[in-house]
C-alpha positions as a printed Julia matrix, in Angstrom:
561×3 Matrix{Float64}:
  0.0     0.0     0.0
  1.26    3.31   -0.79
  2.33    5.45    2.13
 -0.04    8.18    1.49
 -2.91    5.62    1.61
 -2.17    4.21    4.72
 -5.29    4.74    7.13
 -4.9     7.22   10.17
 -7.25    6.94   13.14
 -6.42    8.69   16.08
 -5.32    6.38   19.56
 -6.79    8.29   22.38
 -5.23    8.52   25.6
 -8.49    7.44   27.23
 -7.79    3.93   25.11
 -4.08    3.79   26.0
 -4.86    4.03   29.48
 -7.56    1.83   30.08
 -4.76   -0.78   28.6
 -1.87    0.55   30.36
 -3.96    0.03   33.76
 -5.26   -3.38   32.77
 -1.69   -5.14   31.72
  0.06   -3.26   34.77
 -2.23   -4.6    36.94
 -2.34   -8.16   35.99
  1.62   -8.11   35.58
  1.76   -6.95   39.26
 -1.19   -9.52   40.34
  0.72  -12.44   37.99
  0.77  -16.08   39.54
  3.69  -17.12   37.37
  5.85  -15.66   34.52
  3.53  -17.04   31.57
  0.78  -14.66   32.98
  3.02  -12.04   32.59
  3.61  -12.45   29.45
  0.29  -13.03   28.26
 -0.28   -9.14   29.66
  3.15   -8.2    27.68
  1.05   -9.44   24.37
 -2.09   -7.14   24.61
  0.68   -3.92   25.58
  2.77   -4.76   22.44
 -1.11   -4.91   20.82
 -1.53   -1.49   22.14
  2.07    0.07   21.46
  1.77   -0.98   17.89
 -1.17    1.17   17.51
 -0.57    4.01   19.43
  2.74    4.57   17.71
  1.58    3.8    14.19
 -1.14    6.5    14.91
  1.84    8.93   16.7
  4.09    9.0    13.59
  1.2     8.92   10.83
  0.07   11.82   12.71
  3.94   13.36   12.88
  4.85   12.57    9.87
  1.65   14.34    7.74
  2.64   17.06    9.89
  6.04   17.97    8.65
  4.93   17.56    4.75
  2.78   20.28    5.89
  3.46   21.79    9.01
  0.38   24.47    7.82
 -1.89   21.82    7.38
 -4.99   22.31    9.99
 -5.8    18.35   10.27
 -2.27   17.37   10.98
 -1.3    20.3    13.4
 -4.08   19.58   15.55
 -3.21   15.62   15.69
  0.36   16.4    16.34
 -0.95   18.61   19.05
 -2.43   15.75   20.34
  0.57   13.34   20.85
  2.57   16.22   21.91
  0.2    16.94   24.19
 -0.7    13.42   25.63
  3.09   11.61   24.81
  4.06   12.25   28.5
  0.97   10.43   30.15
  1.6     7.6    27.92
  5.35    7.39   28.46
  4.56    7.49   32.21
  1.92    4.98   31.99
  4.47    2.8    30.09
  7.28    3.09   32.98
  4.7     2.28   35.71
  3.8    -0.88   33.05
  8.13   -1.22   32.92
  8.45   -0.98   36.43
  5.62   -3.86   37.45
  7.96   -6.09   35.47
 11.28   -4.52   36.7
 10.09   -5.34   40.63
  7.94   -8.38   39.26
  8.7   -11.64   41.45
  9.25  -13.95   38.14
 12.01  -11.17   36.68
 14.45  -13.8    36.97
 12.38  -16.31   34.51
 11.51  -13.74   32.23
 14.43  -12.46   31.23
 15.64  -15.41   30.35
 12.4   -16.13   28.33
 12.81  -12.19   26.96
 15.84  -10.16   26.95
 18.55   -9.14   30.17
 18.71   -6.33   27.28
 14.73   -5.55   27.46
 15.49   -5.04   31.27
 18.17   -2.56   31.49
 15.95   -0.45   28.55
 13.52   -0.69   31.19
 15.75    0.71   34.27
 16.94    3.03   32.01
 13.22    4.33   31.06
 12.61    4.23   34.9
 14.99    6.56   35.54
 13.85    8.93   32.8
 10.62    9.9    33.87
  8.35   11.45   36.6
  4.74   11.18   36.88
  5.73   14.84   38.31
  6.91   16.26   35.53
  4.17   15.6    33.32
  3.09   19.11   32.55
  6.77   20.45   31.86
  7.26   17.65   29.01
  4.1    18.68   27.89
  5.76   22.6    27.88
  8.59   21.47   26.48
  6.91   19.25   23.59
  5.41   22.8    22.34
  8.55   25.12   22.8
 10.29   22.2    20.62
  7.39   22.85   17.88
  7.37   26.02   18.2
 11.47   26.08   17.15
  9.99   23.13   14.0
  7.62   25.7    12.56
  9.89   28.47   12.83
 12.51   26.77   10.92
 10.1    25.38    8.48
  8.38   28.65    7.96
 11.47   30.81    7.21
 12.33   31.67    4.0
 15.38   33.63    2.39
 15.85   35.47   -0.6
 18.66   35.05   -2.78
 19.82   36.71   -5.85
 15.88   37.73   -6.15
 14.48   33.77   -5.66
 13.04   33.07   -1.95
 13.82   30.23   -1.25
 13.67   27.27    2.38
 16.85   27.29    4.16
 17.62   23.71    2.3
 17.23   24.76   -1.17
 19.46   28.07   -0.62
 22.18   25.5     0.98
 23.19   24.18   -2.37
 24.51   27.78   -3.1
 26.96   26.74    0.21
 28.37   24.32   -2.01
 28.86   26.45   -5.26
 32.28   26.25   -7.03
 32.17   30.1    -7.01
 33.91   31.36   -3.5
 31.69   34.5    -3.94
 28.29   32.96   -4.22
 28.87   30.65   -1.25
 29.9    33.89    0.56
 26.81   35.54   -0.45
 25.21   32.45    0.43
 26.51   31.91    3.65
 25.45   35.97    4.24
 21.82   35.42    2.89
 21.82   32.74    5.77
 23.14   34.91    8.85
 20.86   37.89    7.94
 18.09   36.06    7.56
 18.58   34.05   10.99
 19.19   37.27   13.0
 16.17   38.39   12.3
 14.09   35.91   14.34
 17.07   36.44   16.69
 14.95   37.02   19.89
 12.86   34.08   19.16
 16.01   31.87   18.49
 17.43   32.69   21.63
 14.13   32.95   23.19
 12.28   29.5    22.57
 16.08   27.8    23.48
 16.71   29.78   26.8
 13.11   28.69   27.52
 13.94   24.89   26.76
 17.31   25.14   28.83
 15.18   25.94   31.78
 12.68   23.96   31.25
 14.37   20.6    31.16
 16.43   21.53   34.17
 13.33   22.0    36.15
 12.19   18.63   34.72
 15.64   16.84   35.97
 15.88   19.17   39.76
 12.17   17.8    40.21
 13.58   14.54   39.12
 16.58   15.02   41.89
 19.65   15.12   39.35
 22.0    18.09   39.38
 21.22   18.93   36.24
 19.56   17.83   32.83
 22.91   15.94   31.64
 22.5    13.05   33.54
 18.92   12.74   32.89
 19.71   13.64   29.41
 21.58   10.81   28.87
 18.79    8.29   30.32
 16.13    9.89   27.99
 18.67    8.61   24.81
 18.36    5.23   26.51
 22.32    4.66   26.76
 22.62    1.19   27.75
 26.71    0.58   27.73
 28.53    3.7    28.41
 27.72    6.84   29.87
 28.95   10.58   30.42
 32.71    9.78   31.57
 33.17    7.54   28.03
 31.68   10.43   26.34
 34.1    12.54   28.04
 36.75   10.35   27.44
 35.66   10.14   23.59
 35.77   13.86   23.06
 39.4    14.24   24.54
 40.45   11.37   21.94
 38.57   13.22   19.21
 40.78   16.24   20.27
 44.41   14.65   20.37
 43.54   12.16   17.5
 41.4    13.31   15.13
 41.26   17.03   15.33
 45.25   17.57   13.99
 44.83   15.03   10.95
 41.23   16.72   10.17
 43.27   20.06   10.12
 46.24   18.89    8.48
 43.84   17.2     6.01
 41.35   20.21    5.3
 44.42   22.73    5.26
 46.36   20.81    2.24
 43.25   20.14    0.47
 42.3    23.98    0.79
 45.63   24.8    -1.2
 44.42   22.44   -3.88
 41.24   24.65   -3.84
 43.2    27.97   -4.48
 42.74   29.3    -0.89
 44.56   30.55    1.9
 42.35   32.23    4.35
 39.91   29.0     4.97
 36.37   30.37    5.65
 33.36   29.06    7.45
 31.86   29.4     3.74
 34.61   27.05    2.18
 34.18   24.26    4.13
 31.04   22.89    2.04
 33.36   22.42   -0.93
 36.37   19.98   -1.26
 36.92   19.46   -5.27
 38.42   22.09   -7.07
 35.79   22.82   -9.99
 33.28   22.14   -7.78
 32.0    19.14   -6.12
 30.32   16.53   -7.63
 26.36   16.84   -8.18
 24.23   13.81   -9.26
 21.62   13.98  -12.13
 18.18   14.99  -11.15
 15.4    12.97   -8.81
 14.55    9.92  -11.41
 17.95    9.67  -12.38
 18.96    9.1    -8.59
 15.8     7.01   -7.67
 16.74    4.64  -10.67
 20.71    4.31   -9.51
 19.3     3.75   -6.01
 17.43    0.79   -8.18
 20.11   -0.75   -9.34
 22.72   -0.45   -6.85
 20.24   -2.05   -4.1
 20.11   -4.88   -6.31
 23.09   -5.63   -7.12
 24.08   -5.73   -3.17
 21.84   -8.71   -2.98
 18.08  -10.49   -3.04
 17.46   -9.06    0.72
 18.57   -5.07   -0.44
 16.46   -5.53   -3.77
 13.34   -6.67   -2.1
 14.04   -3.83    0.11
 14.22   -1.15   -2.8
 11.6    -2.35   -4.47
  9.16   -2.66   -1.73
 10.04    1.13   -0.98
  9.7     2.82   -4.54
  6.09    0.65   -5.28
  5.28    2.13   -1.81
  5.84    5.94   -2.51
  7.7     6.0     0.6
 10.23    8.77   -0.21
  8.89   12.44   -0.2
 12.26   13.98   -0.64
 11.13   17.58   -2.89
 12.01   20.69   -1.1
  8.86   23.05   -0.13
  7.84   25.98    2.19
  6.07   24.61    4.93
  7.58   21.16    4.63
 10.04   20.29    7.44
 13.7    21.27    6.8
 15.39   18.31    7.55
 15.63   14.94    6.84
 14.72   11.59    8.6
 13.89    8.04    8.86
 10.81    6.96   10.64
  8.78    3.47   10.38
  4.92    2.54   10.97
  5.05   -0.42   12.75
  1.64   -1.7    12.0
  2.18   -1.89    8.22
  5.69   -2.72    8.56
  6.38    0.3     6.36
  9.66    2.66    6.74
  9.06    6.0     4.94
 11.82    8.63    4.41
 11.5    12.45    4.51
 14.24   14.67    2.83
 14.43   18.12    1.19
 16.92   17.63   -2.64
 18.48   20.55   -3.44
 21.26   19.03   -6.39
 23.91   18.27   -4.55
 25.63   15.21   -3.53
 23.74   15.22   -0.05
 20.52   13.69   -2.42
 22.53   10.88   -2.56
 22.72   10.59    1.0
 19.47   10.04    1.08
 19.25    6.84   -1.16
 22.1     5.79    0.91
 22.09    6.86    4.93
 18.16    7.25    5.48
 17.73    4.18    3.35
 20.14    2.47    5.66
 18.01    3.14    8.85
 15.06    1.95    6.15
 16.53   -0.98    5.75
 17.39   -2.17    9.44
 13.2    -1.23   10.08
 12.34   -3.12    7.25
 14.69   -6.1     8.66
 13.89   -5.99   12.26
 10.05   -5.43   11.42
  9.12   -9.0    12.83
 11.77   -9.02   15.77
 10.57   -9.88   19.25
 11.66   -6.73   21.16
 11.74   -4.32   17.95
  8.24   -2.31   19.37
 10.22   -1.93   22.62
 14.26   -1.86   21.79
 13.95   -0.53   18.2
 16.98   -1.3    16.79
 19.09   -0.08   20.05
 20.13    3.18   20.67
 20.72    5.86   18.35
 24.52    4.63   18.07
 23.43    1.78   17.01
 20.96    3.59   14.24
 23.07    5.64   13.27
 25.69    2.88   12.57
 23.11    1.31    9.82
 23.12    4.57    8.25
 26.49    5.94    7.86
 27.91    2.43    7.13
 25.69    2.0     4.11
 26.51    5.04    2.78
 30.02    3.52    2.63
 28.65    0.22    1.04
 27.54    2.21   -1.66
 30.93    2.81   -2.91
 31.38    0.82   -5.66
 28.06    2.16   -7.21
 28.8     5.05   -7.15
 29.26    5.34  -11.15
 25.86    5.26  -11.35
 25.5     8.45   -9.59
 28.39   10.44  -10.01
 29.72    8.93  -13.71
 33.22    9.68  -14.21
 33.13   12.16  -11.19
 32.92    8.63   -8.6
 35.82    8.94   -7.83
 36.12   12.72   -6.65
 32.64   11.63   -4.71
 34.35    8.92   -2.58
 37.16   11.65   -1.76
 34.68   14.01   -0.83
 32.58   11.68    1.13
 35.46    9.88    3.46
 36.86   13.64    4.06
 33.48   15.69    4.98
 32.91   12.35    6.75
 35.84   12.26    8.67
 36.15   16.1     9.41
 32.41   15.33   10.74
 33.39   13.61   14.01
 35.13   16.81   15.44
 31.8    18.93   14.18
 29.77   16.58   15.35
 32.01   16.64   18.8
 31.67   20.51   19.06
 27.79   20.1    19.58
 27.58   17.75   21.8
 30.32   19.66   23.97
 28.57   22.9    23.47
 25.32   20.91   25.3
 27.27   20.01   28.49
 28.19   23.25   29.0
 24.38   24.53   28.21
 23.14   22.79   30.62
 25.4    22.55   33.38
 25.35   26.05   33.23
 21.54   26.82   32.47
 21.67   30.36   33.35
 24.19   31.4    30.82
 22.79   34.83   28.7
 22.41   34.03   24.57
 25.82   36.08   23.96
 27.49   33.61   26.87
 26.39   30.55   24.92
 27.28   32.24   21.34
 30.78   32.65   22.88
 31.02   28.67   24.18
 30.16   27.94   20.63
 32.85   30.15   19.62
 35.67   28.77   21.79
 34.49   25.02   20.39
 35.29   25.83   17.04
 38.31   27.18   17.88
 39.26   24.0    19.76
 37.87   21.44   17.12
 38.07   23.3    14.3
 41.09   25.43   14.77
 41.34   25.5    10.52
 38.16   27.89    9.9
 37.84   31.82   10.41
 34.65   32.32   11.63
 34.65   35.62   10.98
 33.49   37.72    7.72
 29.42   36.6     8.0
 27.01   38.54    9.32
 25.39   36.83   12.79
 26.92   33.76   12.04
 30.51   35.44   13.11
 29.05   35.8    16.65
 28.78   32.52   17.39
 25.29   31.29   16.25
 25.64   28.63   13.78
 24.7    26.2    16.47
 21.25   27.91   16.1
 20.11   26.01   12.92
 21.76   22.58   13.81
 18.15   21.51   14.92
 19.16   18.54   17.01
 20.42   20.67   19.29
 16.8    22.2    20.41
 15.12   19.32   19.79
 17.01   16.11   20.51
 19.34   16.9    23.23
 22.42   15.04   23.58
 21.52   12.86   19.94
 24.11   14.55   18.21
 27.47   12.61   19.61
 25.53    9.55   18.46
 25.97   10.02   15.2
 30.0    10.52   15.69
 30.2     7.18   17.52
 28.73    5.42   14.09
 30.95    7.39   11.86
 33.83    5.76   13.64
 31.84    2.37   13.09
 30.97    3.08    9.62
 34.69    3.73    8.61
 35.56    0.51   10.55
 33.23   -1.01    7.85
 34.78    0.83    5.05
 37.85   -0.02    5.58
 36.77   -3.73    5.69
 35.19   -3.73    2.96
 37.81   -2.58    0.66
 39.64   -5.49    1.7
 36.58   -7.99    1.26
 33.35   -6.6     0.17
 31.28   -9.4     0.89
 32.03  -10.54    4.17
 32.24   -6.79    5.29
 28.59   -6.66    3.82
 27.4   -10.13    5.31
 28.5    -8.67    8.7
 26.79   -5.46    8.34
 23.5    -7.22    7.53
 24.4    -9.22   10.9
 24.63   -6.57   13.14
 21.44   -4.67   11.14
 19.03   -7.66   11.4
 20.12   -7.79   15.49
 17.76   -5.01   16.15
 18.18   -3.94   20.26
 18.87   -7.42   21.31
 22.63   -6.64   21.69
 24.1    -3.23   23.16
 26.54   -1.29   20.49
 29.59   -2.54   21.43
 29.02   -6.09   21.91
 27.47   -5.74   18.6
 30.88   -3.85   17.26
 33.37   -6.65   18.92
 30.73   -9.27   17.46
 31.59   -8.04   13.66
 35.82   -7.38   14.27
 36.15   -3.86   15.73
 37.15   -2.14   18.69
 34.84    0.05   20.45
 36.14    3.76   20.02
 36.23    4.29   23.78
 39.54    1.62   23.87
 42.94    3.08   24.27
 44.37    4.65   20.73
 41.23    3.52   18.92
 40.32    6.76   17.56
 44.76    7.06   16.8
 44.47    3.95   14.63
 41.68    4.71   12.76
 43.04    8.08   12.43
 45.96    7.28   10.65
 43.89    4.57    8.7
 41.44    7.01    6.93
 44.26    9.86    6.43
 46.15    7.03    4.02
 43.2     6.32    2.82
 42.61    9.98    2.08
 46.26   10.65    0.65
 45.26    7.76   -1.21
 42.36    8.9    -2.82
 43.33   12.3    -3.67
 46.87   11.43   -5.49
């Protein structure tokens, strides 16, 4: 059935509840394990509905974020999502302090459990009403970013179509471009700073009321971390710094001089290829690459495609009023992934057939998985993994693509790719400091952003663009507002998905076969088991991030000779 078809009926909270108290009760009245499982049955019954409904209802929303229908279901689950997560952890905890927990997890999962300890310690029947607060200050920031529109060169244009111009071959047009941006984000400058000093304070209410210190800790139970924590975070970032960060600089710096410049700009660093980078052909042309390329991999990937293009479930044209970023979502019901993303002609449309279709795939694999409802496919390390290490699998299709320009692609890719992790390090450091500090002033928090890039990026000028000189660019990363503490996720994968690149260039096929291994595991296995199950250390081991370091930079030298 085609995504757009698929029926929508709102799950009321009176309906979730009258479940939620029902299973709860009979797990805590259970006379042996099977009855508690029999209960588990009619809440996975439930949970498959209510989310179906939940992400129908989000997903219809950011197509059209004007759309009357849509708003006021989105409303809704906004507005009743806390309830139902509560009612869930009272449902988690009846099993958690259940007499038989012994017997069931070795029936279920000791990885189910410690998802449920986790969720236990994320959530307060006492702080209903300031998720629900936050829930709308987080919208509010989604239609502000979907609604605003800039005008260049006389064309107005949503923030992701004027970010192809960041990518120009021209150095003056992605200055221009880069200016078009700043101006046009200072001007909703007080609501910016406004709706994210209000969501600073409003989670650390949540997490005092809670009893931590401050929203970190909680922050990192609410992303469901199940086998490391702040400290290996901490740990990660200083590696990132002595590791990473001098070959990323080295790296950018030499391949700057290739580009003709000397004075490295925040507006250079969306271009690596002299001439410009490489741009694919046009929507069809891409769909019907994606095509191929998913069938060559193999009969699983080709059912895969196929079952997603006969579906219509891509909507990937950029519009006003459509969300401005990109994602991955699945309805569980139907067993049917769907993929949002905004094309604007430039190499990051590929991305799309290749890192969202990754987390497509794992939903698509997992669909019939015993925990998948309640683990997903792990934590977003884990997701994220899928994704960025199929965009590396795509390598050798990239012909179909790219044409004779393949080549230049895969140099572009592993380098933005690599000089990622330290970006993608920067944001997640700039949220400790947030919100251990929740009282800083908007110009305090413009300057921590500042000092970051200074640290992790020592290679770019900042300066020269109007706003975005003062320290704000952290202000249209939209993780940041609304999925706190995601972002270092995705630098954990990247350090994964070049483990998998690197294999596969010695043996495609097995580095494939264990990819679709680790994919098809779902949340039964924590990230790093799941790492040292397919041949690679963890990046929180000693000299790790050195060796992989020095890995990708031959690779690089490699590439670019």
């Amino acid at each position: 059935m085609k995504v757009s078809e698929l029926p929508y009926k709102r799950v009321t909270i009176e309906e979730v509840r009258s479940v939620m108290a029902d299973v709860t009760a009979r797990v805590q009245n259970a006379k042996s394990a099977d009855e508690v499982l029999s209960a588990r049955e009619d809440y996975l019954t439930m949970l498959r509905e209510y989310n179906t409904a939940a992400c129908l209802a989000s997903t219809r929303y950011t197509l059209n974020t004007v759309d009357p229908f849509y708003v006021a279901e989105n409303d809704y689950y906004d507005e009743i999502g806390p309830t139902v997560r509560n009612d869930i952890v009272r449902y988690c905890a009846a099993l958690l302090d259940s007499p038989y927990r012994s017997e069931l997890e070795e029936k279920l999962s000791p990885v189910l459990f410690k998802s449920m300890e986790v969720s236990r310690k994320a959530m307060s029947e006492k702080v209903i009403d300031d998720m629900v607060e936050e829930n709308k200050l987080v919208r509010r920031y989604s239609d502000l970013m979907s609604g605003m529109e800039f005008t260049f060169r006389g064309e107005t244009m949503p923030r992701a179509a004027l970010m192809k111009y960041a990518k120009d071959a021209d150095r003056a047009t992605r200055k221009e471009c880069y200016e078009v941006l700043g101006r046009g984000l200072e001007a909703h400058k007080a609501e910016l700073d406004g709706i994210f000093d209000e969501l600073v304070h409003v989670r650390d209410r949540i997490a005092k009321k809670m009893g931590y210190k401050n929203f970190v800790e909680l922050g990192y139970y609410r992303m469901e971390r199940l086998c490391y924590g702040a400290e290996d975070i901490r740990t990660f970032r200083e590696n990132v710094l002595r590791d990473i960060v001098p070959v990323v600089a080295r790296l950018r710096t030499e391949n700057a001089k290739r580009l003709g410049i000397e004075d490295y700009h925040l507006y250079d660093d969306g271009i690596i290829i002299p001439g410009g980078d490489p741009r694919p052909k046009g929507k069809e042309e891409i769909f019907a690459a994606a095509k191929e390329m998913y069938h060559a991999m193999g009969p699983e990937t080709a059912a895969f495609i196929d079952m997603m293009l006969e579906n219509e479930a891509f909507d990937v044209d950029a519009r006003k009023n459509k969300w401005g970023g990109g994602y991955c979502i699945d309805f569980a019901k139907y067993k049917q992934p769907f993929i949002l993303a905004n094309f604007n002609g430039t190499a990051g449309d590929v991305d799309v057939v290749t890192h969202e279709a990754g987390h497509a795939l794992n939903a698509w694999l997992i669909a019939d998985n015993r925990f998948a409802l309640e683990l997903q496919c792990g934590g977003m390390e884990t997701a994220e993994t899928h994704s960025m290490s199929m965009e590396f699998f795509a390598w050798p299709f990239m012909e179909k693509f790219f044409g004779e320009d393949a080549e230049k692609y895969k140099y572009m890719h592993a380098l933005e790719s690599f000089s990622f992790i330290p970006y993608g390090t920067i944001v997640d450091a700039f949220q400790h400091i947030v919100y251990e500090n929740p009282d800083l002033t908007p110009a305090e928090r413009d300057a921590a952003w500042l000092a970051l890039e200074r640290k992790f990026r020592p290679y770019i000028e900042q300066s020269g663009i109007p706003y975005l000189e003062e320290g704000t660019r952290w202000q249209y990363q939209m993780h940041i507002y609304e999925s706190p503490f995601y972002y270092i996720d995705y630098c954990l994968a990247q350090t994964a998905a070049f483990q998998f690149l690197l294999a596969s260039l010695d043996d495609y096929g097995d580095a494939f076969a264990r990819y679709l291994r680790l994919s098809r595991q779902g949340g039964e296995k924590v990230w790093t088991d799941l790492l040292q199950e397919a041949g690679f250390p963890s990046p929180f081991e000693p000299g790790a991030l050195k060796s992989l370091a020095e890995r990708v930079e031959a690779l690089l030298e490699k590439l670019s000779a």
